[in-house]
Structures are given as C-alpha cells and as structure tokens.
Backbone as numpy.savetxt, mean C-alpha at the origin, in Angstrom:
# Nx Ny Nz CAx CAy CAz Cx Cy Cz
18.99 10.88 11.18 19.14 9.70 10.34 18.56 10.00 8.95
19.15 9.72 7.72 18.88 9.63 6.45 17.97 8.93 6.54
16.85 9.37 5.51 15.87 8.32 4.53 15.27 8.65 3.59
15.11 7.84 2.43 14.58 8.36 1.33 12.88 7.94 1.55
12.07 9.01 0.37 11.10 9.07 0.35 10.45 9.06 -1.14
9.55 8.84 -1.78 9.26 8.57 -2.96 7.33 8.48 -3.44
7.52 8.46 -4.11 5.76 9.14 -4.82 5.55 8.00 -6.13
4.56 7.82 -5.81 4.38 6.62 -7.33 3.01 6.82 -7.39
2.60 6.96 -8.11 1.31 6.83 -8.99 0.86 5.60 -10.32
-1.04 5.29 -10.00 -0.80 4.91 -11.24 -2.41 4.65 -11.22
-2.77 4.73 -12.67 -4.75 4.31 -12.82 -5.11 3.20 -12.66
-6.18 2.96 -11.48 -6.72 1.43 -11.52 -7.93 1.45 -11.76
-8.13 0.24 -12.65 -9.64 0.63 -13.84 -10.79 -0.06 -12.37
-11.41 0.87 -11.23 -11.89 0.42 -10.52 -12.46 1.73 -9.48
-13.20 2.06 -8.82 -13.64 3.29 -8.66 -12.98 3.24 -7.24
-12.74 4.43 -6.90 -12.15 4.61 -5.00 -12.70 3.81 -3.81
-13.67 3.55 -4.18 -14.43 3.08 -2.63 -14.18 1.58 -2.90
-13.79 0.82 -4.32 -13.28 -0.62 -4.12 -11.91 -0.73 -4.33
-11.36 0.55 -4.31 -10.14 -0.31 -4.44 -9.70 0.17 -2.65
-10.41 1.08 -2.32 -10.43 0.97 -0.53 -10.69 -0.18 -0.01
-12.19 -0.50 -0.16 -12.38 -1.67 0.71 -11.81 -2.71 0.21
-10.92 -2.71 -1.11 -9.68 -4.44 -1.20 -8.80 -3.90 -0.28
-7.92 -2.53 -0.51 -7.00 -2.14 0.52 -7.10 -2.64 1.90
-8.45 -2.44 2.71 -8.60 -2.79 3.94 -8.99 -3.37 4.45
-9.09 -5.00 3.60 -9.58 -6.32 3.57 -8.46 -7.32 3.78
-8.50 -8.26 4.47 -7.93 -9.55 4.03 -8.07 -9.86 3.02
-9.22 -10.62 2.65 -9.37 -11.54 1.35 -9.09 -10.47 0.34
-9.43 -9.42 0.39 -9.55 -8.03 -0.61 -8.07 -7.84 -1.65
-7.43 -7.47 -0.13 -5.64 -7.09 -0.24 -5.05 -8.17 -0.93
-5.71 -9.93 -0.30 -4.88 -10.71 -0.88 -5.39 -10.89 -2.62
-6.66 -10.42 -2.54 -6.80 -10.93 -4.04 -6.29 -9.33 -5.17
-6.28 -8.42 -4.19 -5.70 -7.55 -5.20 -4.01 -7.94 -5.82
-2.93 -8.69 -4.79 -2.48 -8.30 -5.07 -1.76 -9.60 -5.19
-2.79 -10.90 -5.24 -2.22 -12.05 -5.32 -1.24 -12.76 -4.52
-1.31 -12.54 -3.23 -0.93 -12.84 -2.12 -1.10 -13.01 -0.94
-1.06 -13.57 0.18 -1.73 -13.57 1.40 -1.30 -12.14 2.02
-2.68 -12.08 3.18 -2.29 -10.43 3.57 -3.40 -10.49 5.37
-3.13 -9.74 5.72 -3.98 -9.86 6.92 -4.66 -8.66 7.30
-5.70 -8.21 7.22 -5.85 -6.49 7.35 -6.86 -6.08 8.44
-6.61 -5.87 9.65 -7.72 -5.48 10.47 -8.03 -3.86 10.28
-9.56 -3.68 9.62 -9.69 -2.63 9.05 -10.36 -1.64 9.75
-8.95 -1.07 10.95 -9.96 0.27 11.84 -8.96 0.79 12.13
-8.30 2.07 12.33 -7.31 3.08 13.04 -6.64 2.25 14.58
-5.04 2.11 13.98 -4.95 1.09 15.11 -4.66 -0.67 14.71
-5.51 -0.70 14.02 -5.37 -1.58 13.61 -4.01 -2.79 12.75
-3.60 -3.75 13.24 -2.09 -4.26 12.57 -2.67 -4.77 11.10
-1.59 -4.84 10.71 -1.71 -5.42 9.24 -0.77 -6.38 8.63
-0.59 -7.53 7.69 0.84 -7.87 7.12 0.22 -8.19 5.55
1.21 -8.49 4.50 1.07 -8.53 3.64 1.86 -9.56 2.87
1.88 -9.94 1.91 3.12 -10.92 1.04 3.62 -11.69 2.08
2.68 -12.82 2.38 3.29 -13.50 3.94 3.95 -13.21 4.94
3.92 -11.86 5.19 4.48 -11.74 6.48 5.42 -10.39 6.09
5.87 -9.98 4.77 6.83 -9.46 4.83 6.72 -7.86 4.84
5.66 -7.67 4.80 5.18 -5.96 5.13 4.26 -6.24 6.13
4.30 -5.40 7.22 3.83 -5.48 8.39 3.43 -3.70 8.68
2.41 -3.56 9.98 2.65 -2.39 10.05 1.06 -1.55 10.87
0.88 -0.56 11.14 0.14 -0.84 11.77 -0.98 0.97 10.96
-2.36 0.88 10.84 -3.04 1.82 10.40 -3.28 2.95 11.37
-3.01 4.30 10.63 -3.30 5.48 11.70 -4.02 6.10 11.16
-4.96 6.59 10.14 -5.82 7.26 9.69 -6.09 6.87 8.58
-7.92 6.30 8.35 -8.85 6.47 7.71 -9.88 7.47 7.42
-9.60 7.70 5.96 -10.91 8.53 5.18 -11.41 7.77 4.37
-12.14 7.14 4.55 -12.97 5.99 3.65 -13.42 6.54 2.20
-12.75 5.71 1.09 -12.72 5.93 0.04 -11.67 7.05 -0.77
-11.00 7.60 0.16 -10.19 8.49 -0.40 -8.67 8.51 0.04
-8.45 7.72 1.53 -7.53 8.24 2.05 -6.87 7.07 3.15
-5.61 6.36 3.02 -4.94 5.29 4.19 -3.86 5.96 4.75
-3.83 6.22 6.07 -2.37 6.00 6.19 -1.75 4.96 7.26
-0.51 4.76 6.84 -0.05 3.65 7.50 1.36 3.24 8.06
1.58 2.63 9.05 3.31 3.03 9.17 3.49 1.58 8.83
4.52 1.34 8.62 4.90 0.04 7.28 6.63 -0.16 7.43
6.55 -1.58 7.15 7.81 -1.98 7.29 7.83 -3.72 6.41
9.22 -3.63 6.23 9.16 -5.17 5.55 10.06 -6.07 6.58
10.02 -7.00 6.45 11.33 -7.68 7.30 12.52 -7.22 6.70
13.20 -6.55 5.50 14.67 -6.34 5.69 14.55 -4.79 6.16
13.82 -4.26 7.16 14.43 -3.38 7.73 15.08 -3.53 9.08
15.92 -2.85 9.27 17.01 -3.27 10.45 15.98 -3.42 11.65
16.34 -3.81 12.92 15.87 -3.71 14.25 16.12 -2.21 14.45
16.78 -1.76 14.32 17.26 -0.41 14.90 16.05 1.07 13.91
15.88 0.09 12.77 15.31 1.20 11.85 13.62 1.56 12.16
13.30 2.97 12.15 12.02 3.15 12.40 11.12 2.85 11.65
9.65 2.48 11.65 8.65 2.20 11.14 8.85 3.39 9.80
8.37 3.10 8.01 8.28 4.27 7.36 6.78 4.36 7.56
6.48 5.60 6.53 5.26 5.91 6.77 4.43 6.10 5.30
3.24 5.24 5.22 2.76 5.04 3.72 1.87 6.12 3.80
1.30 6.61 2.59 -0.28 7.42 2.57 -0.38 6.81 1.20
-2.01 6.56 1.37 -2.21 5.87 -0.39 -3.55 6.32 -0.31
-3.40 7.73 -1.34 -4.46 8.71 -1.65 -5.05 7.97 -3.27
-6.79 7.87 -3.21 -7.55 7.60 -3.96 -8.41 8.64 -4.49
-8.26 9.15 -5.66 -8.59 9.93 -6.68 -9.52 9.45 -7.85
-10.88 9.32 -8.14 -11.52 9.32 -9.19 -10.73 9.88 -9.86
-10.45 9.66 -11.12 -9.42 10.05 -12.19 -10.31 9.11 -13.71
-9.81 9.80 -14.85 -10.11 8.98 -15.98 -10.00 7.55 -16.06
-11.06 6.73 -16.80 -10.05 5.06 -16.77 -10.24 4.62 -15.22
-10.92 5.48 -13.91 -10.98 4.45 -12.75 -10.56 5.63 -11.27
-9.53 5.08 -11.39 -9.22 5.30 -9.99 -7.41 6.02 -10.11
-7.14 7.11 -9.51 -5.36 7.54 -9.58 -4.90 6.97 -8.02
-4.37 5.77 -8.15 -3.79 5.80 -6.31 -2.65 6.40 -6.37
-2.07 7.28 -5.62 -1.24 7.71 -5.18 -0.54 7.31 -4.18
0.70 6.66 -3.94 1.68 6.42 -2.32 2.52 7.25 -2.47
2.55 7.80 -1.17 3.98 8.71 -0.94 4.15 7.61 0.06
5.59 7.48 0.16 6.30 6.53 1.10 7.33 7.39 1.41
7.38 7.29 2.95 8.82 8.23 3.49 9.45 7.41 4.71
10.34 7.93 5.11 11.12 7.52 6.04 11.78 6.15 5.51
12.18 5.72 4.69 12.60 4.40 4.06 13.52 4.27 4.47
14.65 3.44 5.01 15.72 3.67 4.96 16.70 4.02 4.06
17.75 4.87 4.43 18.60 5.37 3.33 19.02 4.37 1.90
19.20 4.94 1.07 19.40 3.84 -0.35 18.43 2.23 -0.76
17.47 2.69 0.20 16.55 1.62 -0.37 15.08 2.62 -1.25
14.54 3.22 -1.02 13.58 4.08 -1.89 13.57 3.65 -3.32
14.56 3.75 -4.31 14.30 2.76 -5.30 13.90 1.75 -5.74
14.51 0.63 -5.07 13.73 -0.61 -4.76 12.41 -0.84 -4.34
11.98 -0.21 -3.37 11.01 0.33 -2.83 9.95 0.97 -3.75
9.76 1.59 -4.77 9.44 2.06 -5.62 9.37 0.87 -7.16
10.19 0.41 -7.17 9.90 -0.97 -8.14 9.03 -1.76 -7.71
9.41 -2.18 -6.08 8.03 -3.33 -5.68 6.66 -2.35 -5.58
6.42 -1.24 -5.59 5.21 -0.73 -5.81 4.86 -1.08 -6.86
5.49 -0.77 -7.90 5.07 -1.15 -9.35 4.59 -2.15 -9.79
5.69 -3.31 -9.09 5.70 -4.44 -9.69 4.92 -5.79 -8.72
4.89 -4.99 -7.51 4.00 -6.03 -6.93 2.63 -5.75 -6.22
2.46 -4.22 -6.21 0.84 -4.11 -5.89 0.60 -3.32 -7.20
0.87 -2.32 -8.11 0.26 -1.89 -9.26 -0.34 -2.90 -10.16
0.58 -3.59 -10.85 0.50 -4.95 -11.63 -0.41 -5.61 -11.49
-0.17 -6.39 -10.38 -1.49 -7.19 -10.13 -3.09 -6.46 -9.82
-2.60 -5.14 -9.33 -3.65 -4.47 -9.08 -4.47 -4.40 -10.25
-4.01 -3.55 -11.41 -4.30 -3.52 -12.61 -5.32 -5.07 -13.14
-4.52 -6.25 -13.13 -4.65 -7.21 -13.35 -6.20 -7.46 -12.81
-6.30 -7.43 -11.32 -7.17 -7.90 -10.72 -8.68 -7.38 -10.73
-8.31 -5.91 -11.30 -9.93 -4.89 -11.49 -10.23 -5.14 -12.52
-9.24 -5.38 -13.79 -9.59 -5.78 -15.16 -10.18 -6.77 -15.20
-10.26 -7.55 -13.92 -10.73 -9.10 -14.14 -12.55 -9.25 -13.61
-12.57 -8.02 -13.01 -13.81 -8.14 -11.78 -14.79 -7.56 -12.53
C-alpha cells in the first residue's frame, strides 16, 4: 500500500523539556495548541486531540528530546493503518527546533497533512510560548 511521508520543522521560543511536558499534557497540549486534547502521558498510553479528531496511541518516550506516536485523524479510512509521528526536540537558537517526521499517511494526503502541522500546532505553538 502507498503512503506518503513528510518532515516539517520549525523554532519554538521555549526550551525542550516545556514544550515536552505541553506535548504530554492535557491541559498542556490543549493550551499549546488552543484546543481540547486528552494526553495520558506514559508508553502505551491513548491520546486525542482537536476534539477528537487525532487520536492515537504513544510508543516511545525520551523525555525532553524525543515522542513517538502512532496517529490518526477521523478522515482516515477504516481499512487504513495507524501513521506514525516522531516529534524530535532540539535546543536550537531562539528556543527549541521540533521536528515531525510523519509517515505512513495515506496516499495523496501528506500535503495537507503538512499544512495542518503548520497551521494548527506550529502557529499556535509559536503563539502560546511567546505568551508564557
């Protein structure tokens, strides 16, 4: 089965170990990213996000540096497999470099996929460390 995969980066004025523990917070996730979110924060652990519509469940923690996660939104098919997030945290100039590689997407969605990174956890992300 086809799927696209994709890499986005970007600086959040906020050091690794907080923009982890918003990552693997409820209240955290929701205030990073201005939305409700649910995050039980241990390997194993389920998760959802933007009311419901990213779901998914955590398979490896490196605290402060390192998530990974298998992830899905509601428009992926029944038939389609879980993708798979990693969102690597880098001290970098200006804060913090998060990095997502996202794979297994389904075919011809990765683009899109790559805009709502931008536009709905970078953004506000940005937004929300500038504020703290």
């Amino acid at each position: 089965m086809k799927t696209d995969s994709i890499k986005v980066s970007a600086v959040i004025a906020a050091d690794p170990k907080a923009v982890y523990d918003a990552w693997m917070s409820s209240k955290g996730h929701g205030a990073m990213t201005d939305s409700s979110a649910k995050v039980t924060a241990r390997v194993g652990g389920a998760f959802s996000a933007w009311e419901g519509y990213i779901s998914g469940k955590t398979l490896k923690l490196e605290p402060g540096s390192r998530i990974v996660q298998s992830w899905r939104t509601t428009e992926f098919g029944e038939k389609d497999p879980d993708s798979h997030l990693e969102v690597l945290l880098e001290k970098a100039k200006g804060g913090t470099k998060v990095t997502l590689v996202h794979t297994n997407i389904p075919a011809g969605h990765g683009a899109e996929y790559r805009k709502g990174w931008i536009d709905f956890y970078f953004k506000p992300m940005k937004e929300y460390f500038a504020s703290i």
